[in-house]
C-alpha positions in Angstrom: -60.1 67.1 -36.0 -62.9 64.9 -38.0 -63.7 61.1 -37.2 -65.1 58.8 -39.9 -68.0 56.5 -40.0 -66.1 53.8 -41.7 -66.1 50.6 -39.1 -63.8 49.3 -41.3 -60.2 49.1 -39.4 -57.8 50.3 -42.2 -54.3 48.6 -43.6 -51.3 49.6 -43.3 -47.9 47.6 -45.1 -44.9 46.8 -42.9 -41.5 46.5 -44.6 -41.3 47.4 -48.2 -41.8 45.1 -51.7 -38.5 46.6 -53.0 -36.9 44.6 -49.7 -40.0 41.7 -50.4 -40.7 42.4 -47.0 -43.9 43.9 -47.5 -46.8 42.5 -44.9 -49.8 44.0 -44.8 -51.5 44.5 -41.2 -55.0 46.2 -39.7 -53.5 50.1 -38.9 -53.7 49.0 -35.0 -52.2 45.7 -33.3 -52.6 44.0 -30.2 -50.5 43.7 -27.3 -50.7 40.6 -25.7 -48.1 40.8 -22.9 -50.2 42.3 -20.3 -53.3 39.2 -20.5 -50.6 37.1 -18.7 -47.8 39.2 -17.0 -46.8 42.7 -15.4 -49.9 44.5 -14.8 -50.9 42.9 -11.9 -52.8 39.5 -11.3 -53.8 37.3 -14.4 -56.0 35.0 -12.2 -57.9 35.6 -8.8 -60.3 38.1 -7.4 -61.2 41.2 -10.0 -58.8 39.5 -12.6 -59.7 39.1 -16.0 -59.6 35.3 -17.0 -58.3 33.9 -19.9 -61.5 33.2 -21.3 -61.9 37.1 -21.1 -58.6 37.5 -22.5 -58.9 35.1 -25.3 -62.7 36.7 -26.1 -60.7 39.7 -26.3 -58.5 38.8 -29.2 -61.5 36.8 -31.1 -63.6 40.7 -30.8 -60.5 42.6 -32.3 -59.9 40.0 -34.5 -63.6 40.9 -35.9 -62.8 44.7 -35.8 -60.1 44.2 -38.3 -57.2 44.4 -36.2 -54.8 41.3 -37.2 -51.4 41.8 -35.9 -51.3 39.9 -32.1 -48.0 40.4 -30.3 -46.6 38.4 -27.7 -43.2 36.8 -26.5 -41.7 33.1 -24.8 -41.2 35.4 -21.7 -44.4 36.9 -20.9 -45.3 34.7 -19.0 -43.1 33.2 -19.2 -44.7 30.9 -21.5 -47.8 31.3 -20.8 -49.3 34.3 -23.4 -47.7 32.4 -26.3 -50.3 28.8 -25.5 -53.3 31.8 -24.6 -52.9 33.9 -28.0 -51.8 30.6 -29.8 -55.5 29.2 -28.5 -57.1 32.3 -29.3 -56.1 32.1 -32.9 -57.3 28.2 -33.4 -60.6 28.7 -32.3 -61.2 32.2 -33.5 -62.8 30.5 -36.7 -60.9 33.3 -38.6 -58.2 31.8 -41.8 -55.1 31.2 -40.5 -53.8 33.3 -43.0 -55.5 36.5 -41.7 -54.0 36.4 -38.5 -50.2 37.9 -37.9 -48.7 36.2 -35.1 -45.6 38.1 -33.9 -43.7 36.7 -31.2 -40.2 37.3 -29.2 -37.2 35.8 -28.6 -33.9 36.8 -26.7 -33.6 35.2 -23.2 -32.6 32.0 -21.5 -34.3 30.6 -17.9 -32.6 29.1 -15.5 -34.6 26.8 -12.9 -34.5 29.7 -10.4 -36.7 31.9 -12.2 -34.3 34.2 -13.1 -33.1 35.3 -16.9 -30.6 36.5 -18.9 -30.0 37.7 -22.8 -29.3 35.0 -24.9 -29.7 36.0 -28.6 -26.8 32.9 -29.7 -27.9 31.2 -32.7 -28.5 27.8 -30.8 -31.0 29.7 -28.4 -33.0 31.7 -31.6 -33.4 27.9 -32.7 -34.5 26.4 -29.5 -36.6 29.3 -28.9 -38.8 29.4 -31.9 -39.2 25.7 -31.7 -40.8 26.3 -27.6 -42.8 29.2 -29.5 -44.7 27.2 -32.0 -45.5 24.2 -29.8 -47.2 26.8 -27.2 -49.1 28.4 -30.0 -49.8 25.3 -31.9 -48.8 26.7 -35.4 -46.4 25.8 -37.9 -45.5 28.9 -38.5 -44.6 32.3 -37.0 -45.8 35.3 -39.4 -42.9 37.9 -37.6 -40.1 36.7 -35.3 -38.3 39.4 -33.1 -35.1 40.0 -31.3 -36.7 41.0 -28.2 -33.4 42.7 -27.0 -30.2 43.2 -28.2 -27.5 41.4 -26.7 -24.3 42.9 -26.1 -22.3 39.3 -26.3 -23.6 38.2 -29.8 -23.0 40.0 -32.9 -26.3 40.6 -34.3 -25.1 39.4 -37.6 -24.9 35.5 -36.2 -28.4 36.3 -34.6 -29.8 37.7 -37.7 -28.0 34.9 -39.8 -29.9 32.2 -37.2 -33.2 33.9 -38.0 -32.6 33.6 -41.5 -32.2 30.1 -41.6 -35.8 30.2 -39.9 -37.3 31.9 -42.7 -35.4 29.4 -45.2 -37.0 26.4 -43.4 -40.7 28.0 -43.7 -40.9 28.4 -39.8 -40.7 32.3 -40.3 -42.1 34.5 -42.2 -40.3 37.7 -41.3 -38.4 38.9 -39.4 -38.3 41.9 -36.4 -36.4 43.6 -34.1 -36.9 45.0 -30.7 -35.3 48.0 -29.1 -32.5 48.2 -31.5 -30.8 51.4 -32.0 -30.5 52.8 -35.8 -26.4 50.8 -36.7 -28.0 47.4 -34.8 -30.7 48.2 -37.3 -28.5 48.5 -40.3 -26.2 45.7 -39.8 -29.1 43.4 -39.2 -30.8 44.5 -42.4 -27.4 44.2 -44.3 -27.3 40.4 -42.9 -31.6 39.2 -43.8 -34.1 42.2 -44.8 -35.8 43.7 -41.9 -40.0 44.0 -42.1 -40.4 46.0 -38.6 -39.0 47.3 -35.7 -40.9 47.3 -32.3 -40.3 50.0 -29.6 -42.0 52.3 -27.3 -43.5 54.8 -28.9 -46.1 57.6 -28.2 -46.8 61.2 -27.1 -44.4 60.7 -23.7 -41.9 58.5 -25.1 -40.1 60.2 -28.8 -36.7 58.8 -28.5 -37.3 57.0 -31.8 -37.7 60.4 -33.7 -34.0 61.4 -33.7 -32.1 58.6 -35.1 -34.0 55.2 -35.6 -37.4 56.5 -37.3 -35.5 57.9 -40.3 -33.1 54.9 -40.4 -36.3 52.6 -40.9 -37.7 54.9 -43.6 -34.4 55.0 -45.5 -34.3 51.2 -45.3 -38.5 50.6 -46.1 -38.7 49.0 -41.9 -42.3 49.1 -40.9 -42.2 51.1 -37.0 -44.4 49.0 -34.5 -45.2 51.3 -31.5 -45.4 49.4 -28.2 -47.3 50.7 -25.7 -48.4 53.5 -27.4 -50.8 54.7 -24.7 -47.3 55.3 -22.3 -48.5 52.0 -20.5 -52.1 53.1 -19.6 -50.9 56.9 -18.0 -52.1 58.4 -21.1 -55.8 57.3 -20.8 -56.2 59.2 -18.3 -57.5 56.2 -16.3 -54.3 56.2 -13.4 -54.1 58.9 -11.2 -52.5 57.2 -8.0 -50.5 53.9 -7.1 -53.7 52.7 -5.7 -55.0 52.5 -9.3 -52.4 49.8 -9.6 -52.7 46.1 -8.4 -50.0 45.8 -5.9 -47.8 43.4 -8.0 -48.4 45.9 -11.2 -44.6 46.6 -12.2 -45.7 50.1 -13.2 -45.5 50.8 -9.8 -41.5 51.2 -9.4 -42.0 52.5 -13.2 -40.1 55.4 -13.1 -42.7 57.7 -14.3 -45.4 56.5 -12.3 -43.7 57.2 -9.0 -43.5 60.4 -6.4 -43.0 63.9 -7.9 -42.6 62.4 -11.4 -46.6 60.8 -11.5 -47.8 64.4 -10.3 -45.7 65.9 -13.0 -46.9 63.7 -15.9 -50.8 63.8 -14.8 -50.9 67.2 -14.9 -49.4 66.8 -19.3 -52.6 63.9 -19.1 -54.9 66.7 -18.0 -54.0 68.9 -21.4 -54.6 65.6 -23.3 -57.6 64.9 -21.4 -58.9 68.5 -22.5 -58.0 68.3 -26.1 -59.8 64.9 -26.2 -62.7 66.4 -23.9 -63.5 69.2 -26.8 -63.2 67.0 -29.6 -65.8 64.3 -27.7 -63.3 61.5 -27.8 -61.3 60.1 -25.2 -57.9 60.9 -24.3 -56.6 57.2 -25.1 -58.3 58.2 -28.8 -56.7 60.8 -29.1 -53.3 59.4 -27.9 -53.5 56.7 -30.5 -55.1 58.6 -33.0 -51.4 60.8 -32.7 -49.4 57.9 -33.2 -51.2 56.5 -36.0 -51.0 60.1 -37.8 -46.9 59.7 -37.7 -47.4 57.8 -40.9 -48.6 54.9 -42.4 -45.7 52.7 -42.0 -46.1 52.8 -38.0 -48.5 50.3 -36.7 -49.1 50.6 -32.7 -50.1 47.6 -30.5 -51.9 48.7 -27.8 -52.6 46.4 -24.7 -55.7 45.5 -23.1 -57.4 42.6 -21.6 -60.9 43.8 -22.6 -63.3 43.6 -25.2 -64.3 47.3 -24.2 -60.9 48.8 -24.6 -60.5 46.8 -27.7 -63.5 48.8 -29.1 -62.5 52.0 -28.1 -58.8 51.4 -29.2 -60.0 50.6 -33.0 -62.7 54.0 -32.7 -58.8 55.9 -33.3 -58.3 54.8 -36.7 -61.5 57.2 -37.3 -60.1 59.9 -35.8 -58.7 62.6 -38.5 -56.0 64.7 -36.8 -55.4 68.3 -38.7 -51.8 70.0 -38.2 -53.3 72.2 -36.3 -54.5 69.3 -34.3 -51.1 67.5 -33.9 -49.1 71.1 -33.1 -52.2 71.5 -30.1 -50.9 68.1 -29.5 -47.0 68.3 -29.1 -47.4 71.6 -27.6 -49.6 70.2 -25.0 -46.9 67.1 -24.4 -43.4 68.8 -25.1 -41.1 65.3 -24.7 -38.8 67.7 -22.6 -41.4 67.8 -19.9 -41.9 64.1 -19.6 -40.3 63.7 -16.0 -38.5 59.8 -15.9 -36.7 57.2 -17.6 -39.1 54.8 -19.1 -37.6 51.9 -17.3 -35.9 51.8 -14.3 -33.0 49.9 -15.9 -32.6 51.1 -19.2 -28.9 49.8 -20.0 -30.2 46.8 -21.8 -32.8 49.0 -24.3 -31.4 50.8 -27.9 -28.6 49.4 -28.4 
């Protein structure tokens, strides 16, 4: 393992110019979702603020990274108007930035939601989307989820029309399996597909991550640090606020966390000898799968940002990435990644 002294955060292209789908990103992203939703309190005591949050994106925004992710229902609502004010007052071009955001659900007045991916909803949705960020424009517009009760051809044919009317730039989808994939790319080229993604969570490998190279699909990695667990940073459910949904995550609970800390631990070590941290090293794995996958990892701080971007520096040899899979064989991961997964890889 080497790391360079370039502070320079590298490109990589999502998509492919034979599709003219090409877009050219920093090699890491940002998640958004977590400055306003999931992982515990976004406002009261020991909570970051959105000031924090919004300083947050302006520092990676200076480090080079320039994809930001977020979605209408983080929130809900509420991430798209934070990164959307982030992004007007970062005093960086317009044009630099990358703002990815989500569609896929509707909201009914009790709170409660439901796939919606018809092509009325992909409409109405991107409309809500760019008021909250204040932009004319979205530069990549996902399918959050598949939904079983709309051909993803008349979804795909909606999103289109998007990127006929200038609104959309390109377009993504989220948790699809590898035929979804094809279909959609048969109906509008596909730039990326965003999934989970990282040392615990392979599933992508089998079927989906050759389907995208075949087709020139750019891989965006969602929590690609297996939702914090791989920094080495949560050991108990006290590490978690108490409305933290990682909490009834499946691999953060009972004899499944002890299992999976003790896989952190050989992470942990490997990072330990090479004098970079475990979440490095994590990242730095992810980012050595090629350079059409571009991760986003989450954070709410300026700190993490930092360390996040150190990864692209990190040079991983094949001896390095064998020490790697040996140390986190994906058939030792104990847990589902969600508790519900019926609505995910379709």
């Amino acid at each position: 393992m080497t790391t360079t002294s370039s502070s320079t955060l590298p490109t990589r292209t999502l998509g492919s110019a034979r599709n003219g789908t090409a877009l050219d990103v920093g090699a890491l992203g940002l998640g958004c979702m977590g400055m306003s939703a999931y992982y515990g309190a976004t406002s009261g005591a020991g909570s970051v603020t959105d000031a924090e949050s919004v300083a947050t994106i302006h520092r990676a925004l200076d480090l080079g990274v320039t994809l930001l992710d977020t979605a209408e229902v983080y929130g809900p609502h509420t991430n798209e108007e934070l990164v959307g004010k982030a992004v007007r007052t970062s005093g960086v071009d317009r044009d630099q930035v990358v703002v990815a955001t989500k569609f896929g659900f509707r909201f009914a007045p009790d709170g409660s939601r439901g796939l919606d991916s018809r092509p009325e909803n992909v409409r109405r949705a991107l409309d809500g989307s760019l008021r909250r960020l204040g932009l004319d424009h979205v530069d990549l517009y996902y399918q959050h989820r598949v939904d079983p009760d709309v051909p993803i051809e008349e979804t795909v044919g909606a999103m289109a029309e998007l990127v006929q009317a200038g609104k959309v730039r390109h377009l993504g989808l989220s948790e699809a399996g590898a035929d979804t994939v094809r279909r959609a790319h048969a109906v509008h080229p596909v730039t990326a597909l965003q999934t989970e993604y990282s040392l615990w969570s392979r599933d992508v490998e089998t079927d989906v991550l050759p389907t995208l190279r075949e087709l020139g699909i750019g891989l965006v990695p969602y929590s690609p640090l297996g939702r914090g667990f791989l920094t080495g940073a949560i050991r108990s459910a006290d590490d978690l606020a108490p409305d933290d949904f990682r909490r009834s995550n499946p691999r953060f609970v009972g004899d499944a966390l002890d299992a999976n800390l003790a896989l952190v631990e050989r992470v942990r070590a490997l990072a330990d000898a090479q004098g970079v941290t475990a979440g490095q090293l994590a990242l730095a794995w992810v980012l050595a799968q090629g350079d059409d996958v571009v991760p986003i990892p989450g954070t709410r701080r300026v700190a993490r940002v930092e360390e996040n971007v150190g990864s692209a520096a990190v040079v991983l040899s094949p001896e390095d990435l064998a020490a790697l899979a040996d140390a986190v064989p994906a058939s030792a991961v104990v847990g589902d990644r969600y508790a519900d997964m019926t609505p995910l890889g379709r």
